[in-house]
VMD Tcl script that draws the C-alpha trace (Angstrom):
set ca {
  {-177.83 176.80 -200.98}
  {-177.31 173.35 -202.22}
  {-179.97 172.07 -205.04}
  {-179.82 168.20 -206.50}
  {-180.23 168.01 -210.22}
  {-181.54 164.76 -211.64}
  {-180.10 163.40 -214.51}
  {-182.62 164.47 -217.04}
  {-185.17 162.03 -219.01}
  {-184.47 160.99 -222.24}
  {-186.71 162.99 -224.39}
  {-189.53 161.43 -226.99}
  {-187.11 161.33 -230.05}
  {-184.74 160.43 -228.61}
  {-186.34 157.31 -227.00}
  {-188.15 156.68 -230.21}
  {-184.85 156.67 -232.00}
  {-183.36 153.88 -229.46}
  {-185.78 151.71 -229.69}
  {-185.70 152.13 -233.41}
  {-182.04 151.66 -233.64}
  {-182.47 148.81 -231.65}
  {-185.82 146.92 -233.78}
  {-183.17 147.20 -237.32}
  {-180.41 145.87 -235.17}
  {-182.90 143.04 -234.35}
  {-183.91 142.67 -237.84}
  {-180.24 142.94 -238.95}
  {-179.55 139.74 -236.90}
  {-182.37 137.81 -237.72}
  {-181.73 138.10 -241.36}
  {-177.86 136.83 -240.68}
  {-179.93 133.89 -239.26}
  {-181.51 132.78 -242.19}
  {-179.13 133.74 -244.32}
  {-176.64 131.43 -242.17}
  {-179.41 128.41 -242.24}
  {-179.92 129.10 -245.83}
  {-176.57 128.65 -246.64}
  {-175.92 125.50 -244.91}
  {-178.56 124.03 -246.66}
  {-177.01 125.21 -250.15}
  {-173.44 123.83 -248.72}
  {-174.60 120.72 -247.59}
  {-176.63 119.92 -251.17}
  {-173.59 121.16 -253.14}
  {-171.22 118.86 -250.61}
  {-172.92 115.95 -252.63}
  {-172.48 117.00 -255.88}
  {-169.44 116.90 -258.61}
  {-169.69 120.94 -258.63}
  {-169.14 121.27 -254.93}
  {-166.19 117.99 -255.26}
  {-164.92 119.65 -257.72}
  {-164.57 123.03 -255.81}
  {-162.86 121.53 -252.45}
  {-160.40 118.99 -254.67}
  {-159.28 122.74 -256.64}
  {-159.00 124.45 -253.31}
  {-156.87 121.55 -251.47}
  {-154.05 121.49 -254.61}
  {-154.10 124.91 -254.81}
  {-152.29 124.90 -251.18}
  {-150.49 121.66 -252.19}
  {-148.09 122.50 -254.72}
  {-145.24 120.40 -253.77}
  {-145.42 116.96 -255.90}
  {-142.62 115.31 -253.54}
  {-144.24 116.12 -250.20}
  {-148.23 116.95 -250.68}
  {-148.38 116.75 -246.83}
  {-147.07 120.67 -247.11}
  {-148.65 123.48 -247.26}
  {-147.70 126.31 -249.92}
  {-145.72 129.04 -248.40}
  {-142.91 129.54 -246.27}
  {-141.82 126.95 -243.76}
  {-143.02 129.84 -240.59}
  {-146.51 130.36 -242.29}
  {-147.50 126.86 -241.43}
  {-145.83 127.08 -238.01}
  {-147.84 130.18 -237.27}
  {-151.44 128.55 -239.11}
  {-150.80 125.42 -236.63}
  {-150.52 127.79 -233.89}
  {-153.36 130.04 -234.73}
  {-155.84 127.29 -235.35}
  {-155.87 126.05 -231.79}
  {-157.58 129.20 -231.30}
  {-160.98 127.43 -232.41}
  {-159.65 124.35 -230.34}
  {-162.57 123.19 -227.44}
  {-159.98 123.56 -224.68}
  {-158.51 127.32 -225.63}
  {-162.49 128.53 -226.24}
  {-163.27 126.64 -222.37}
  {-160.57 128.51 -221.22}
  {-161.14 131.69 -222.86}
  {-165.00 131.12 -221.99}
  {-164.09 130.73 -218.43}
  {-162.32 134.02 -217.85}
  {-165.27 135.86 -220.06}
  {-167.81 134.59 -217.98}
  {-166.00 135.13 -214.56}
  {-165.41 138.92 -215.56}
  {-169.04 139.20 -217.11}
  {-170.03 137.95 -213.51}
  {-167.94 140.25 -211.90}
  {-169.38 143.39 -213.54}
  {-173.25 142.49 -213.50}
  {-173.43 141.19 -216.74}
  {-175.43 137.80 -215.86}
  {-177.40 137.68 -218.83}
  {-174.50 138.27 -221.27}
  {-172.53 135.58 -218.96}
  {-175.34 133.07 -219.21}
  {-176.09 133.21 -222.94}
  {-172.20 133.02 -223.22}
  {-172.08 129.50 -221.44}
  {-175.34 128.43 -223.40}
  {-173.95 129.43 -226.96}
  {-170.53 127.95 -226.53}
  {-172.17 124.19 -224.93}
  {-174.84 124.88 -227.82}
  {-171.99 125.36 -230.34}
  {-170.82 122.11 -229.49}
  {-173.88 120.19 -229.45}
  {-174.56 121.34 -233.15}
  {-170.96 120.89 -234.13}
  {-171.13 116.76 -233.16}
  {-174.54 116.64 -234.16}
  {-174.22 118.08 -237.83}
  {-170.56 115.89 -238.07}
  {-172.53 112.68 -237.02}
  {-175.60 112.94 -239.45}
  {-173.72 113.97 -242.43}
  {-170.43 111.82 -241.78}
  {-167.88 113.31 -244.27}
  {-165.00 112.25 -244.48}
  {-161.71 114.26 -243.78}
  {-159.63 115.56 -246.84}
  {-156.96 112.48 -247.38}
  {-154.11 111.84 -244.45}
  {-151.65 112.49 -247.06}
  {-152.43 116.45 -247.27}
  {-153.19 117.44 -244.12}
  {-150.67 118.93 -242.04}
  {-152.52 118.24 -238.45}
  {-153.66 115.51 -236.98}
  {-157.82 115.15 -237.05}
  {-160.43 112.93 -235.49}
  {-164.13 112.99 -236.06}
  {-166.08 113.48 -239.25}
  {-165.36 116.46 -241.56}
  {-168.82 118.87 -242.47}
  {-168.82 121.04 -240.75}
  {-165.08 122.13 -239.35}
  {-165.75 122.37 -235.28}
  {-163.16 124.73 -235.29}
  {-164.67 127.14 -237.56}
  {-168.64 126.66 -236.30}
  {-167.33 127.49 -232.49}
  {-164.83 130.32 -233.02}
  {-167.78 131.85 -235.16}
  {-169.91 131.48 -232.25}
  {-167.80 132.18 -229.43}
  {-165.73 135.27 -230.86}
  {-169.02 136.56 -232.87}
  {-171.08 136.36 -229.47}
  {-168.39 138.40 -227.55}
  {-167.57 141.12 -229.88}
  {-171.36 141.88 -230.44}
  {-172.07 141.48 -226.39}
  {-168.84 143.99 -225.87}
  {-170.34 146.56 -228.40}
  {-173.31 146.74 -225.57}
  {-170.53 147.83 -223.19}
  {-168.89 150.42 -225.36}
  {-170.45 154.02 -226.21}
  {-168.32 154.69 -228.85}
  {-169.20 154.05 -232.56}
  {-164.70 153.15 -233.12}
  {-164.92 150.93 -229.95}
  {-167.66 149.28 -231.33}
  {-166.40 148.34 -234.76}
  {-163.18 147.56 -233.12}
  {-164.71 144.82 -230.74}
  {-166.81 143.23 -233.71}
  {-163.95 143.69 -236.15}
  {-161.60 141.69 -233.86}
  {-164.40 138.78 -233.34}
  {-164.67 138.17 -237.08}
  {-161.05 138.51 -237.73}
  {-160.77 135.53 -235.30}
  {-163.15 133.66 -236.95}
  {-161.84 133.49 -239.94}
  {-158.26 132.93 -239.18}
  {-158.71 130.22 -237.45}
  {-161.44 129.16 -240.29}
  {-158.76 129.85 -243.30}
  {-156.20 127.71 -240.95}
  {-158.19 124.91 -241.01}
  {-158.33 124.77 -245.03}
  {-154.11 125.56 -245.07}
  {-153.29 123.34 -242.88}
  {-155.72 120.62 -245.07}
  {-157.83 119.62 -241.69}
  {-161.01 120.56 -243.49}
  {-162.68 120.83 -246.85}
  {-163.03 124.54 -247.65}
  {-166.84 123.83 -247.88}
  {-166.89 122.19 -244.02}
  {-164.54 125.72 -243.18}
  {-167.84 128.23 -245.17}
  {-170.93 125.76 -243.16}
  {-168.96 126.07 -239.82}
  {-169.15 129.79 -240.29}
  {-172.73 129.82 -241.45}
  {-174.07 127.62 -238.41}
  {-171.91 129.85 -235.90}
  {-172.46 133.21 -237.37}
  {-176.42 132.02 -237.21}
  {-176.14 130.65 -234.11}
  {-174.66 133.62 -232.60}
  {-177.03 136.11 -234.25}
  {-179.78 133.92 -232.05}
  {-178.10 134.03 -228.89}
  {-177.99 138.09 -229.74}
  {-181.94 138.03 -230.38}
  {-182.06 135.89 -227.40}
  {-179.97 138.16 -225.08}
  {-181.91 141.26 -227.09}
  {-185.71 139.91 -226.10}
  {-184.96 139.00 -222.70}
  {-182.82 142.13 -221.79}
  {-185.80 144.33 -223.26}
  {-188.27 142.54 -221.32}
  {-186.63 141.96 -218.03}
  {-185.68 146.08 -217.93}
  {-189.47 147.01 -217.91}
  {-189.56 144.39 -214.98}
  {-186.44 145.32 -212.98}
  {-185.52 141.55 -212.88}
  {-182.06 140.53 -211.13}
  {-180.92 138.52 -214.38}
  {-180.47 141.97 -216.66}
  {-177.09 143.33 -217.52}
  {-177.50 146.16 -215.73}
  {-177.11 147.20 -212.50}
  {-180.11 146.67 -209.84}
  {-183.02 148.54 -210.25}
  {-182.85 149.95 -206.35}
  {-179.36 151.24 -206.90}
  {-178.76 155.04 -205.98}
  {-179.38 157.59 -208.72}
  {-176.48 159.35 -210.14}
  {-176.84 163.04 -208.65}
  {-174.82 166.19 -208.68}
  {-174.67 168.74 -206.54}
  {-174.23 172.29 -207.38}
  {-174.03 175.37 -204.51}
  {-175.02 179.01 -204.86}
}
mol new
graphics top color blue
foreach p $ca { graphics top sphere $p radius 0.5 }
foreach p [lrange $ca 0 end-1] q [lrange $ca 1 end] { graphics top cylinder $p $q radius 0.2 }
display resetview
């Protein structure tokens, strides 16, 4: 005799604890939101001031010890081969790129929401990138010290404000797609790690101010916390719906079933 046994329903605590894991992850992010705002503000003030001057002039001699050639950056001659390599990480054209094949494998396995938001944050990231370099206009660290060439205005570093979004975004959409607490760390750990290499690049290789390097990360990290909330709200809503955008899969597919005989 053959029987079918549905998978069985989540019990009361244990839906009560999922939805409470998933209101402090909520809260988590929206306090990395103002605490990303709030320190752009603080950034931008102290950008102004001797104090803050004072702190980006100590920072850029500190990597330029070499009286003779100031254009070089302190350590040995592969370090700054490998920064210059490892900055183009946060480069427009290597994120496109990157963003492309993320969003054509998101699209590929049903993620449309995370693939979406993904397109949104990076175009977003850019948007606020030129927009905060145009209205505060600051201008580079002097051609002398840096090590790359640069173009635009300085606060805040691109670089840094779009590798904070882009690699912050996909490690925390991944963690959706892993069930395993090591898996999980692993894919955020390797999103910030990328953020801030290509961040501390930026500040060896004398492209950026390290105050332009710390707002970049605060506007990304805060604009990828909101593209989480974002991706968070609608997901939650659009489940109770069944609506085609969620990240999973339709609401009419088959029921996973097993079949047992006596």
């Amino acid at each position: 005799m053959n029987e079918t046994i549905q998978n069985p329903k989540p019990t009361l605590a244990a839906r009560v604890f999922r939805a409470a894991r998933g209101e402090i992850a909520a809260l988590a992010a929206l306090m990395i939101v103002a605490l990303g705002v709030l320190s752009f503000i603080e950034l931008a003030d102290d950008m102004t001031e001797a104090d803050g001057q004072v702190f980006d002039g100590a920072v850029l001699m500190a990597l330029r010890p070499f009286v003779d050639d100031p254009g070089r950056p302190w350590g040995p001659w592969w370090l700054h081969e490998a920064a210059a390599d490892l900055t183009a990480l946060g480069g427009v054209a290597v994120l496109g790129l990157f963003a492309l094949v993320a969003v054509i494998f998101l699209i590929l396995q049903r993620k449309r929401l995370s693939a979406l938001l993904l397109v949104v944050g990076l175009a977003g990231g850019v948007m606020l990138s030129e927009g905060l370099k145009a209205t505060f206009e600051r201008e580079r660290p002097p051609a002398v010290y840096q090590a790359v060439e640069t173009i635009n205005a300085s606060f805040p570093s691109g670089h840094a404000l779009l590798s904070a979004v882009f690699y912050l975004t996909l490690g925390v959409m991944l963690t959706r797609a892993f069930s395993q607490r090591r898996l999980k760390a692993y894919a955020l750990g390797v999103g910030v790690l990328l953020t801030m290499i290509v961040g501390l690049t930026r500040i060896y290789l004398g492209a950026h101010w390290a105050s332009d390097v710390f707002a970049g990360w605060s506007v990304g990290a805060a604009w990828a916390m909101t593209l989480w909330l974002v991706s968070w709200a609608v997901a939650r809503r659009q489940r109770r719906a069944h609506a085609a955008l969620q990240d999973e899969a339709d609401a009419d597919a088959p029921e996973v079933s097993a079949s047992v005989s006596k």
